[in-house]
C-alpha positions in Angstrom: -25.8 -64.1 -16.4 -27.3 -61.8 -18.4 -30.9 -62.2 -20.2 -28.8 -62.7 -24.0 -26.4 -65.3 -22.5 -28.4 -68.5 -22.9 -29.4 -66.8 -26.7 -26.3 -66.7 -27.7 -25.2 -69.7 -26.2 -28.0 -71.7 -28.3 -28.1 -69.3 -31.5 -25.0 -67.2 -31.6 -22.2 -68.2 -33.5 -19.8 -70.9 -32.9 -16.8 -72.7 -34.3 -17.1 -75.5 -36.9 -16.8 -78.8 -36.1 -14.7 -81.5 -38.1 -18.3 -82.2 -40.0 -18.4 -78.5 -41.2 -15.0 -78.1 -41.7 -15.1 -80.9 -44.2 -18.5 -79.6 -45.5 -16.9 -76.3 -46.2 -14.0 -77.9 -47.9 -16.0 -79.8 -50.3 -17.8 -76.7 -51.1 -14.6 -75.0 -51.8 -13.0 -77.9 -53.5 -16.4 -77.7 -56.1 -16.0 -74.0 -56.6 -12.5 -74.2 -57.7 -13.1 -76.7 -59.8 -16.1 -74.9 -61.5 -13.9 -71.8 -61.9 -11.1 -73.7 -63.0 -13.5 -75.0 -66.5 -14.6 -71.3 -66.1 -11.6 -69.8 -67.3 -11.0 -72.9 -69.5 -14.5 -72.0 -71.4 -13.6 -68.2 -71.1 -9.9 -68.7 -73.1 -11.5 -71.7 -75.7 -15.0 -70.2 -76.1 -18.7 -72.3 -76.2 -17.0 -74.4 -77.7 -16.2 -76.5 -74.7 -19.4 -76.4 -73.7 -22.6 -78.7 -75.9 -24.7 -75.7 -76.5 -25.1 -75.3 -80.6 -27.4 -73.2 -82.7 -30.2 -75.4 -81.3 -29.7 -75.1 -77.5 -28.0 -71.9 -77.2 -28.7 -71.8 -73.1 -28.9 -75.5 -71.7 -28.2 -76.2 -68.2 -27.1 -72.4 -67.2 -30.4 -71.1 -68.0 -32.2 -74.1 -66.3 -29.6 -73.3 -63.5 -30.5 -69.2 -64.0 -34.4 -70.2 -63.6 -34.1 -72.1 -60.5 -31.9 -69.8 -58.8 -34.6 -66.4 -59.2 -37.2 -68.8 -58.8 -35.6 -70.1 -54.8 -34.7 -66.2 -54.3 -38.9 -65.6 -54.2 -38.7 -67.4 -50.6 -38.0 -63.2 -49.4 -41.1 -62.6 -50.9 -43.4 -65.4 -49.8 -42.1 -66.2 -46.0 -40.3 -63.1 -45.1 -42.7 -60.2 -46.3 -46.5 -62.1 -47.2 -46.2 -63.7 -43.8 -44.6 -60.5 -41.9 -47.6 -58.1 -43.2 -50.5 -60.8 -42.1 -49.0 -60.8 -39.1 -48.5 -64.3 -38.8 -46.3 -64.8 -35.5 -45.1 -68.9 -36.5 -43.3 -67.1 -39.2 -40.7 -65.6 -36.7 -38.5 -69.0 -37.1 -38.3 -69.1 -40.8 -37.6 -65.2 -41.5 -33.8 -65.1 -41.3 -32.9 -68.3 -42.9 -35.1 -67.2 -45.9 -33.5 -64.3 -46.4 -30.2 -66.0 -46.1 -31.2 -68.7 -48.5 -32.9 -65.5 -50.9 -30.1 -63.8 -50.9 -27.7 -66.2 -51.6 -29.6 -67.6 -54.4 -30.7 -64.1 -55.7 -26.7 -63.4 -56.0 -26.2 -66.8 -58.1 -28.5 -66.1 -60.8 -26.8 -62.9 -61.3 -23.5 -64.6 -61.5 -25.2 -67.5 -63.5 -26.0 -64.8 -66.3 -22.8 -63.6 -66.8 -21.7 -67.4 -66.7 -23.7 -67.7 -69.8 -22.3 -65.0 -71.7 -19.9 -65.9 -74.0 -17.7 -62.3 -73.8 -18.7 -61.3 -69.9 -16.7 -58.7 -71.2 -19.0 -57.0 -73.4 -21.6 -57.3 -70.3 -21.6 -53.2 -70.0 -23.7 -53.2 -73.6 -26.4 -54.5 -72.0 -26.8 -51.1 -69.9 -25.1 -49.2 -72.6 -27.6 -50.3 -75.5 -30.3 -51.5 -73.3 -34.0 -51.6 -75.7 -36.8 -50.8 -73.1 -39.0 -52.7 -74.6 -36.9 -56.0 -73.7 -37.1 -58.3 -71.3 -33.7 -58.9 -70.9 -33.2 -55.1 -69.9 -35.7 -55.9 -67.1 -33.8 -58.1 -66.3 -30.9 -56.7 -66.1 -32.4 -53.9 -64.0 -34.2 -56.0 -61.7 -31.7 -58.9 -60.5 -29.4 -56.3 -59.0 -32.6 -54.3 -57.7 -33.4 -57.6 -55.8 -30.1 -58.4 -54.8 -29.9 -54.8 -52.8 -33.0 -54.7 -51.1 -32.8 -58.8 -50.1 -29.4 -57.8 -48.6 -31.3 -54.9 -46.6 -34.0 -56.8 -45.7 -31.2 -59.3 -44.1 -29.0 -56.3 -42.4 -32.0 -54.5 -41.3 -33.5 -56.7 -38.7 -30.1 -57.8 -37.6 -28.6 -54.7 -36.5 -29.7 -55.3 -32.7 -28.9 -58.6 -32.5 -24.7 -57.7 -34.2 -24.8 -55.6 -31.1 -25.7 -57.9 -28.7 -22.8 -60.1 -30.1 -21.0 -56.9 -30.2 -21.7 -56.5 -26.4 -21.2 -59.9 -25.5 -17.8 -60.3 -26.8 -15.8 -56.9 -25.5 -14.6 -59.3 -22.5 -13.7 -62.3 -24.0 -13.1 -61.4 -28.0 -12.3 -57.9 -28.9 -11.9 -59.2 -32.7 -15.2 -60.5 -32.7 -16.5 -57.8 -31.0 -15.1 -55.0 -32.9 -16.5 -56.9 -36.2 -19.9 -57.2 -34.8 -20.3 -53.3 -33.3 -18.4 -52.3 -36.9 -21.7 -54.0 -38.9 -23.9 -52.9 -35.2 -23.5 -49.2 -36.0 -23.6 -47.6 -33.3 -26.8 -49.6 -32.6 -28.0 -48.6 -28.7 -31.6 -49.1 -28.8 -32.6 -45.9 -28.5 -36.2 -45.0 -29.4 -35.5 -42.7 -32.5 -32.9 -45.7 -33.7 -36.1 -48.3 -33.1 -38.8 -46.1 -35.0 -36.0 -45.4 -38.2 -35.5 -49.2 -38.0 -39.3 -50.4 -38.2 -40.0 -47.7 -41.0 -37.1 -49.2 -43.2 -38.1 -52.8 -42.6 -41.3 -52.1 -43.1 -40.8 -50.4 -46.9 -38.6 -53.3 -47.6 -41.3 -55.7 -47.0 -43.7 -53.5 -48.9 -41.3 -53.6 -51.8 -39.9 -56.9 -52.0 -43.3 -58.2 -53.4 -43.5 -56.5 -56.2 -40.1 -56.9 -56.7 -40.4 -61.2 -56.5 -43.4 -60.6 -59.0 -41.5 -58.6 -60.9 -38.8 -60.7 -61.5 -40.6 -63.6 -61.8 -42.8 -62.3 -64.4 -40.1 -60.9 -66.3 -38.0 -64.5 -66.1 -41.2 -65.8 -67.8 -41.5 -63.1 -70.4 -37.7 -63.9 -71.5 -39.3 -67.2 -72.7 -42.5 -66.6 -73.7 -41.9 -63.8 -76.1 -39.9 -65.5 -78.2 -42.4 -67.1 -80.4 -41.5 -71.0 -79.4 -43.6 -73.6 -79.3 -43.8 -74.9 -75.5 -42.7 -71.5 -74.6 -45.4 -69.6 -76.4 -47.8 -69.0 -73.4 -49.5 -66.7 -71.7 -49.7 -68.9 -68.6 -45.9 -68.4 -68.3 -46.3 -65.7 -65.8 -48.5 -67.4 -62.7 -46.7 -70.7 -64.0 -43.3 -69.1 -63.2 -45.1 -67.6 -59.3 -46.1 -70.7 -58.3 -43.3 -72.8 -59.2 -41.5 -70.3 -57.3 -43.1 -70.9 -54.2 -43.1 -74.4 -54.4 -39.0 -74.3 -54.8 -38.3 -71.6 -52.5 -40.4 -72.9 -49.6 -38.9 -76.6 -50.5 -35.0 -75.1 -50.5 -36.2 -73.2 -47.0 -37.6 -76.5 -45.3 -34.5 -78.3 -46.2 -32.3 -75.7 -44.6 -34.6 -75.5 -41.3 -34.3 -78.6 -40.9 -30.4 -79.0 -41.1 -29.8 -76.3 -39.0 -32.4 -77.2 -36.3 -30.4 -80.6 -36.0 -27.4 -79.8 -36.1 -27.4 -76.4 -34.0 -30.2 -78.5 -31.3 -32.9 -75.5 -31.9 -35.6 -77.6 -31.4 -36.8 -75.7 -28.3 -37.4 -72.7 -31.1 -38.2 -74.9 -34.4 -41.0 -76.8 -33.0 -43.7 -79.5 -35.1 -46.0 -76.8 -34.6 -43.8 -74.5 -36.9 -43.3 -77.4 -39.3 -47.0 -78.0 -39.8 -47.7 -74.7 -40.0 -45.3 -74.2 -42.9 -46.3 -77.8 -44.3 -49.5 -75.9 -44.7 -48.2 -73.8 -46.2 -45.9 -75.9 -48.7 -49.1 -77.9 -49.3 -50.9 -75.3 -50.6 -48.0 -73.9 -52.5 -47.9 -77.3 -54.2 -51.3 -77.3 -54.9 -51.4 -74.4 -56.9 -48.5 -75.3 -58.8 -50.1 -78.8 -59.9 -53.1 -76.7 -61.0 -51.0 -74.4 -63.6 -49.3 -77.9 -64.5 -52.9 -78.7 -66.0 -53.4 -75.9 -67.6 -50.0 -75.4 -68.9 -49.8 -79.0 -70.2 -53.3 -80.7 -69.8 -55.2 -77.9 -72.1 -52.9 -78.1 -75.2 -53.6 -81.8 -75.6 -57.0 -80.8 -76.6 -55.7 -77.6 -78.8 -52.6 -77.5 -79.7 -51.7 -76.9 -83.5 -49.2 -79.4 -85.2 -45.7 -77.7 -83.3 -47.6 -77.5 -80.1 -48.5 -81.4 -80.4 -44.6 -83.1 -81.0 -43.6 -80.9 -78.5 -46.0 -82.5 -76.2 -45.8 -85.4 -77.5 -42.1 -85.2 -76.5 -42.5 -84.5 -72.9 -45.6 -87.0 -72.4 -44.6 -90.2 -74.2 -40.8 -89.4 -76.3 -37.7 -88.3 -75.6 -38.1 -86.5 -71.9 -40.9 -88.4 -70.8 -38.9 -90.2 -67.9 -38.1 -87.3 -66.6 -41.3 -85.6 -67.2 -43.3 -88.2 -65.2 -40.6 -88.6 -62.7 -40.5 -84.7 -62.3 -44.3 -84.0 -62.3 -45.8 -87.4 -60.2 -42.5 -88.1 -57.7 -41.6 -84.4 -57.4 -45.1 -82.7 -57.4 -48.4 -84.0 -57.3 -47.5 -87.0 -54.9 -45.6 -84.6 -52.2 -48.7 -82.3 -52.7 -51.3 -85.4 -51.2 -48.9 -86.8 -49.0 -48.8 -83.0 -47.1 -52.3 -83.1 -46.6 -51.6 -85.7 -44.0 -50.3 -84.3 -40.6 -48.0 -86.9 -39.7 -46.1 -85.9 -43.3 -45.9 -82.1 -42.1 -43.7 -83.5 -38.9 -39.9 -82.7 -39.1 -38.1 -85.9 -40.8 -40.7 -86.2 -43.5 -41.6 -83.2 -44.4 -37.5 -83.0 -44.9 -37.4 -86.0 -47.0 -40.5 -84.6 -49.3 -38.9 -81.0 -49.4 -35.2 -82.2 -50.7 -37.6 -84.0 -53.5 -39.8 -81.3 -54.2 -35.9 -79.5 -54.7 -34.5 -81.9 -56.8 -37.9 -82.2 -58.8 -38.1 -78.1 -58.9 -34.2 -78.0 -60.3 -35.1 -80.9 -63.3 -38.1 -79.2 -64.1 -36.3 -75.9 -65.3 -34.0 -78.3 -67.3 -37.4 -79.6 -69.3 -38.7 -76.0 -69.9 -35.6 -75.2 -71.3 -34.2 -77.9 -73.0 -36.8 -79.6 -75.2 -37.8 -76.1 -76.9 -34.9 -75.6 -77.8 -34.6 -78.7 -79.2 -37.8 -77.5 -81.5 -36.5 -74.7 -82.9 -39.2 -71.9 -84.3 -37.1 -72.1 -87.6 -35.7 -75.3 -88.5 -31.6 -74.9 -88.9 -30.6 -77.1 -92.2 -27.8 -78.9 -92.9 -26.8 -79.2 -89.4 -24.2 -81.8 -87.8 -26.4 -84.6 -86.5 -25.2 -84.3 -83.0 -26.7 -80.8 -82.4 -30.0 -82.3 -83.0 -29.6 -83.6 -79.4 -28.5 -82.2 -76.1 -26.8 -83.4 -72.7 -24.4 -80.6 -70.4 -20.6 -81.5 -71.1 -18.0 -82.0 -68.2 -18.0 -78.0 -68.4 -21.5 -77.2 -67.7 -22.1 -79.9 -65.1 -18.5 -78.3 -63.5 -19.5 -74.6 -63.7 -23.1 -75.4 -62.6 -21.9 -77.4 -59.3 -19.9 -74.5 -58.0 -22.6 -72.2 -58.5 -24.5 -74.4 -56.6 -21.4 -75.1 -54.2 -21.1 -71.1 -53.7 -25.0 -70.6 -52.8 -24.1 -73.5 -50.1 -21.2 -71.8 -48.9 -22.9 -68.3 -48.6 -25.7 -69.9 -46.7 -23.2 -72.3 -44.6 -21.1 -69.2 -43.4 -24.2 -66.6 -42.5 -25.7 -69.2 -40.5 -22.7 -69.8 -38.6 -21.9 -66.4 -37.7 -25.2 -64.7 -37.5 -28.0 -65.9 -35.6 -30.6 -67.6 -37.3 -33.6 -66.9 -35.2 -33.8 -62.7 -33.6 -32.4 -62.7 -29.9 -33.2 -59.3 -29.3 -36.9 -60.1 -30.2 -37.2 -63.6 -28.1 -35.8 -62.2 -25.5 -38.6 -59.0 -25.8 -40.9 -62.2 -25.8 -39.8 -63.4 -23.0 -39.7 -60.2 -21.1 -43.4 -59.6 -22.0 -44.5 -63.1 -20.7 -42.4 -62.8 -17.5 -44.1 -59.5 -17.2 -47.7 -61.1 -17.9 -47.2 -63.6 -15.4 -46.3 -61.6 -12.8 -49.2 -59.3 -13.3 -51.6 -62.6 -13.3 -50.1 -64.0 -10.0 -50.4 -60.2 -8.2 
């Protein structure tokens, strides 16, 4: 047996079960049903959709926001944690830039969702204006897209030809994918050294890529004059609501995988806590741009300012508000200052919340602004004064959703989620170690 075998055995990839064959169906049974009212919204128009002169984005911005905001998880786990050197990271690394990259793709697709003629998409290139945002944008999402996707390939090339070596004997299909993707990978020292360099500037760049992007999200909304939206808070609000989703969306995943594939020998409570520490403070500082964003306008907020407010705290949203802020915010924040919540199973339970709080809360920054309009539109029909996603929206949004999932679903099962090639360097080196401490 060779020094990968038992590596591959526990992380390589494997066939799916019954459970993930149906998972995988549902996923694809959501997707075709969100392209199906695709096409149906592309041949009838907007008009199938409930977005009016007032809310002219609705649930595929809110669905937009969340998906950059998830993709910043690259940013946070993979490179902040990689250049502090912080070894309990090593676990996380791949799945967040699986779960990064999937998401990072979705938004991109979630924009041209929202177009109403995808087909006049080239314009935006064509007659881009530097000085707006949504050139930036434009610019940036496929900017982030590339360099996640490196960031992913990169530090799997040695383990695709471990796979590729392991499976010449048994599955020359496999094998020949693998060593195609491997290239030519042989561990040679020049091969090694080019490989470090490159991760190493796609680390360096990815973080000011995530702020980038993030800032530039916030910008879209905050230089357009609207009351709620009119902030120059936007920015660090955007960051840290960011982290707070992306680390909540990777802690789900962990935790899924490390049941279902029985990692727990490599996803330990140790690495929990340590990255409940993490989501802790993560939360933290979200809850303190909360006050400022919401907190500080009570006290001087002109006339517009105030009903807005006044809408999220005590009218229209404020179910949701409360329910979004309290269940999906500050109360995970305490609870995560308590160790026995940074264990496995609840820190699970509080991350799906933190999720599903994280999704909503894009939904109210969108949504009741819009709903205030800078310029009041007269003579409107009544029913644009209010807003709720038709069958549509809620269709198209699930299979972007559904397609994230499946992205993430099929890299875990083929690639391996944790490194071989570097535990089993580990494991060399303390083999090693204790052989020099016995002699």
């Amino acid at each position: 047996m060779s020094k990968y075998d038992q590596l591959i055995k526990d992380l390589g990839p494997r066939k799916f079960s019954l459970k993930g064959k149906l998972w995988v169906a549902l996923l694809l049974a959501v997707t075709v049903a969100g392209i199906i009212a695709y096409v149906d919204q592309l041949i009838r128009g907007q008009v199938v959709t409930n977005m009016r002169d007032y809310v002219l984005w609705g649930l595929y911005i809110s669905n937009f926001v969340f998906f950059v905001a998830t993709s910043f998880v690259a940013a946070l786990v993979v490179a902040a944690l990689r250049l502090t050197k912080n070894e309990w990271r090593r676990p996380f690394v791949r799945m967040a830039q699986i779960v990064a990259l999937a998401c990072i793709i979705m938004a991109g697709i979630t924009i041209i969702i929202d177009m109403a003629r995808p087909d006049r998409m080239m314009n935006l290139f064509i007659h881009a204006r530097l000085q707006s945002p949504i050139t930036w944008d434009v610019i940036i999402i496929p900017t982030f897209i590339v360099v996640s996707l490196l960031l992913l390939y990169f530090p799997l090339i040695p383990d695709l030809a471990i796979l590729r070596d392991h499976y010449s004997g048994t599955n020359k299909k496999l094998s020949k994918i693998y060593g195609f993707f491997a290239m030519k990978w042989r561990w040679s020292q020049q091969q090694i050294n080019l490989q470090g360099k490159s991760i190493h500037l796609l680390v360096l760049m990815i973080i000011p890529l995530g702020l980038i992007l993030e800032s530039i999200d916030a910008y879209l909304f905050s230089t357009t004059y609207r009351v709620g939206w009119n902030s120059t808070n936007f920015g660090p609000y955007f960051i840290s609501g960011a982290m707070v989703s992306g680390l909540g969306a990777l802690i789900t995943v962990v935790y899924i995988v490390r049941k279902n594939k029985q990692l727990e020998n490599y996803i330990t409570e140790y690495h929990f806590d340590k990255i409940g520490k993490l989501f802790n403070l993560t939360c933290l500082i979200y809850v303190y741009f909360n006050i400022n964003e919401y907190l500080v306008p009570l006290f001087t907020a002109k006339k517009g300012e105030s009903e807005h407010l006044e809408t999220l705290l005590r009218g229209e949203f404020a179910i949701p508000f409360w329910i979004v802020t309290l269940v999906g915010l500050v109360f995970p924040a305490i609870l995560l200052i308590f160790k026995r919540f940074r264990k496995p199973r609840p820190l699970y339970l509080i991350a799906i919340v933190v999720v599903l709080g994280a999704y909503w809360k894009r939904y109210l920054i969108v949504t009741p602004t819009l709903l205030h309009p800078y310029l009041p539109i007269q003579g409107v029909p009544e029913n644009w004064h209010y807003y709720f996603p038709s069958v549509h929206e809620w269709l198209i949004t699930g299979a972007t959703l559904a397609m994230a999932l499946l992205i993430i679903t099929l890299l875990i099962r083929y690639v391996p989620v944790i490194s071989i090639d570097r535990l089993a360097e580990e494991e060399a080196e303390r083999l090693t170690s204790e052989k020099k401490a016995a002699a």
